[in-house]
C-alpha positions as a printed Julia matrix, in Angstrom:
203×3 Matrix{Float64}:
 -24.07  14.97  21.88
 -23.92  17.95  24.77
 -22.96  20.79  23.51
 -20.39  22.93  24.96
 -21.08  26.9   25.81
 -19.31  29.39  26.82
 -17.33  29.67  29.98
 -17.33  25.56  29.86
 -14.44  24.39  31.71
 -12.41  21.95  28.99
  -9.47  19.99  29.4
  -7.02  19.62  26.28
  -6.01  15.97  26.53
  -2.2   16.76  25.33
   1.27  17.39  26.92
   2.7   18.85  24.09
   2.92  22.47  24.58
   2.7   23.4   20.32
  -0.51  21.37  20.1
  -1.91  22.81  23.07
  -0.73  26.01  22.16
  -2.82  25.36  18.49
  -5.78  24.06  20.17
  -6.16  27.35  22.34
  -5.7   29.53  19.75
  -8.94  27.39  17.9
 -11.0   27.59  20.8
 -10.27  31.13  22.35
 -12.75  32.85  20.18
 -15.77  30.45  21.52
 -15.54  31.41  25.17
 -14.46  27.91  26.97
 -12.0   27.49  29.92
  -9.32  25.39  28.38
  -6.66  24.09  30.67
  -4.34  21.4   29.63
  -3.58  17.54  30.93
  -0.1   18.31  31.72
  -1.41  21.56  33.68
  -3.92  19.31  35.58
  -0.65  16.51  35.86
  -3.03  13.72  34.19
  -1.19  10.78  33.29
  -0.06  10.05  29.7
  -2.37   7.1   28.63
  -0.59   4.65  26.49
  -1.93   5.12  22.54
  -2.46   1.52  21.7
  -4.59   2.46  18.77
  -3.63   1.42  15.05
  -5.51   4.65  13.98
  -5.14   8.11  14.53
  -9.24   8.07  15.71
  -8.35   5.35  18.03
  -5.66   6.93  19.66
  -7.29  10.3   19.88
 -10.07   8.71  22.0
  -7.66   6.9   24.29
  -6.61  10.14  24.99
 -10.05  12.37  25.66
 -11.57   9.44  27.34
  -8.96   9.12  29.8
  -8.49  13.13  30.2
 -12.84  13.12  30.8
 -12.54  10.07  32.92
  -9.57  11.62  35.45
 -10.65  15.22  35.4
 -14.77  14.84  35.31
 -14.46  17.95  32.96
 -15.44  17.29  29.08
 -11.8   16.82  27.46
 -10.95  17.01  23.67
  -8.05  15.41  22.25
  -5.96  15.18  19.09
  -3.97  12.62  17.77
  -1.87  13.59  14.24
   0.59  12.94  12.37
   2.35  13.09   8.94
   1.81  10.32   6.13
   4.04   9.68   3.26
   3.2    8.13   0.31
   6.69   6.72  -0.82
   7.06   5.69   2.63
   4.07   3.51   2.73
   1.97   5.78   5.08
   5.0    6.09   7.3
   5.5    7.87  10.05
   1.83   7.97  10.6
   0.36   6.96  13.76
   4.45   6.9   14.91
   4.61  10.61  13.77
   5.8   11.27  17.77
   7.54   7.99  18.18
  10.2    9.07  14.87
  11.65  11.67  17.41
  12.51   9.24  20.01
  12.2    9.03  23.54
  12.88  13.08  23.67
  10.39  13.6   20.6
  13.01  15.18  18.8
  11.96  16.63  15.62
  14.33  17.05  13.8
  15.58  13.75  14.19
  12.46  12.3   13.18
  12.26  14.6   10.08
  16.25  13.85   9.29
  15.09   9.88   9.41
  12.08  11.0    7.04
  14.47  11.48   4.88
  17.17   8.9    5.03
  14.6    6.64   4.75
  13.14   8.99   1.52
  16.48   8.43  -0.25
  17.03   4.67   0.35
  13.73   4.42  -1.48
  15.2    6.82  -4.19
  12.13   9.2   -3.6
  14.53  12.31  -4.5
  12.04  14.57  -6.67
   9.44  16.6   -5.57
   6.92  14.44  -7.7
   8.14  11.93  -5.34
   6.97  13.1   -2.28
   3.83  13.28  -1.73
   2.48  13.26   1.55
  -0.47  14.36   3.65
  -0.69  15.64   7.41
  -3.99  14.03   9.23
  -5.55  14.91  12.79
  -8.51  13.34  14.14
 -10.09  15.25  17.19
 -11.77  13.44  19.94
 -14.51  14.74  22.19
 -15.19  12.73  25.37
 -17.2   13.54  28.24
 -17.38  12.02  31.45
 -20.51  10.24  30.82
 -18.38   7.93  28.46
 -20.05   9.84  25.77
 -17.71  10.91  22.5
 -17.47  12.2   18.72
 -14.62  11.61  16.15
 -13.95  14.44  13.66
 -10.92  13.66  11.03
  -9.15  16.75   9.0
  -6.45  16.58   6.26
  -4.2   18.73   4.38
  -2.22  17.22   0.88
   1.23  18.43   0.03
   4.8   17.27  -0.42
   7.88  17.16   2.28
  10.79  19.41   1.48
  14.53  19.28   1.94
  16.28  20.67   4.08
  13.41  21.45   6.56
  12.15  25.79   5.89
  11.28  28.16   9.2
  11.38  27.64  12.54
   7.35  28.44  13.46
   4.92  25.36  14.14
   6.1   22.72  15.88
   6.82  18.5   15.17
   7.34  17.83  11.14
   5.86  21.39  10.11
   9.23  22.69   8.96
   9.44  19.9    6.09
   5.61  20.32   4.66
   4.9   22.23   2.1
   0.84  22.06   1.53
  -0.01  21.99  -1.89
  -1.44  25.26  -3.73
   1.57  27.23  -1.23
   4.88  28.78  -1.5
   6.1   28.39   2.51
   6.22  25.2    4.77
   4.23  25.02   7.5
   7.05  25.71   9.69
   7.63  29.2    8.16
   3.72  30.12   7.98
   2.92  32.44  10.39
   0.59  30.73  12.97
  -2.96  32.42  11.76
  -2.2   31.06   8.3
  -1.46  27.68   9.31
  -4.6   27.58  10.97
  -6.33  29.02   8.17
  -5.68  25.71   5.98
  -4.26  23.26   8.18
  -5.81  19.37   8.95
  -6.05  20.64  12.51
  -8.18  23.52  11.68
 -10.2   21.3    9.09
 -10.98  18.39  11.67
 -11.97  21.82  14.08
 -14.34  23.02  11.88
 -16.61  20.06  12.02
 -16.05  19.82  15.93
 -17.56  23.56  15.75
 -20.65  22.96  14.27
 -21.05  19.63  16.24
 -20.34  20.31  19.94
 -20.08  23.99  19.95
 -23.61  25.69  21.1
């Protein structure tokens, strides 16, 4: 695998703003050139994948394939155990053709209640992102990061972005959405699965 150096030109193969927004902040401190898929006005691939690896590479492979540039992708989402896994790889898809959070999160729980999941102890859940490093060779790596915890109700903060405001990690008193941003990143399954992109394609 290449590895990337700085003042690298890389594409971030999202078009959400608070992902992009994350990645950035992960990658500032290593020197590359990031720029965006929406900035570049690459189309939206459709994520066919059963698996949150599958659908990440969809992603970077098309962003590396349209751009030429090496592009790194994420595909997340939220997992909970009394909901069989659920929302999962539909994390986005809860929200709707707007991707409207809080609707998803609002179903998370409707659907937590007609299970009679009502406790804390009943709600276990995790959050899981799996980065994907293409380049335009064809070439790419998979790295997978999780963080365990429990969703809350009603949703705390209004920092982070998608379900953040309805996870509380486990070992922590405030929900993702009312962490500020540094500490989020200091524990979170995107900064995990970052970690071993570091020491794998960072020179």
């Amino acid at each position: 695998m290449p590895k990337l150096t700085r003042g690298t030109k890389l594409v971030v193969a999202s078009h959400n703003p608070g992902k992009v927004a994350e990645i950035n902040a992960l990658i500032a401190p290593y020197g590359l050139q990031a720029v965006s898929a929406g900035t570049l006005n690459l189309a939206e691939p459709d994520e066919t994948g059963t698996l949150f690896a599958s659908n990440a590479r969809i992603k970077s492979r098309a962003a590396a394939k349209a751009s030429g540039l090496p592009a790194l992708a994420d595909d997340s989402g939220l997992c909970v155990d009394a909901l069989d896994g659920a929302p999962g790889i539909f994390s986005a898809r809860w929200g709707g053709a707007k991707k409207d959070f809080n609707a998803a999160m609002a179903r998370v729980q409707r659907e937590l209640e007609l299970r009679g999941a009502t406790l804390p102890s009943d709600r276990p859940a995790h959050f899981v992102s799996a980065l994907s490093m293409s380049w335009p060779d064809g070439e790419d790596q998979i790295f997978e990061g999780r963080v365990h915890g429990e969703v809350v109700w009603p949703p705390r903060g209004t920092l982070g972005f998608g379900y953040d405001p309805m996870f509380l990690a486990d070992g922590e008193d405030l929900t993702f959405g009312e962490m500020d941003p540094a500490a989020k990143d200091a524990i979170s399954h995107r900064a995990r699965a970052f970690e071993k992109f570091v020491r794998a394609c960072l020179g």
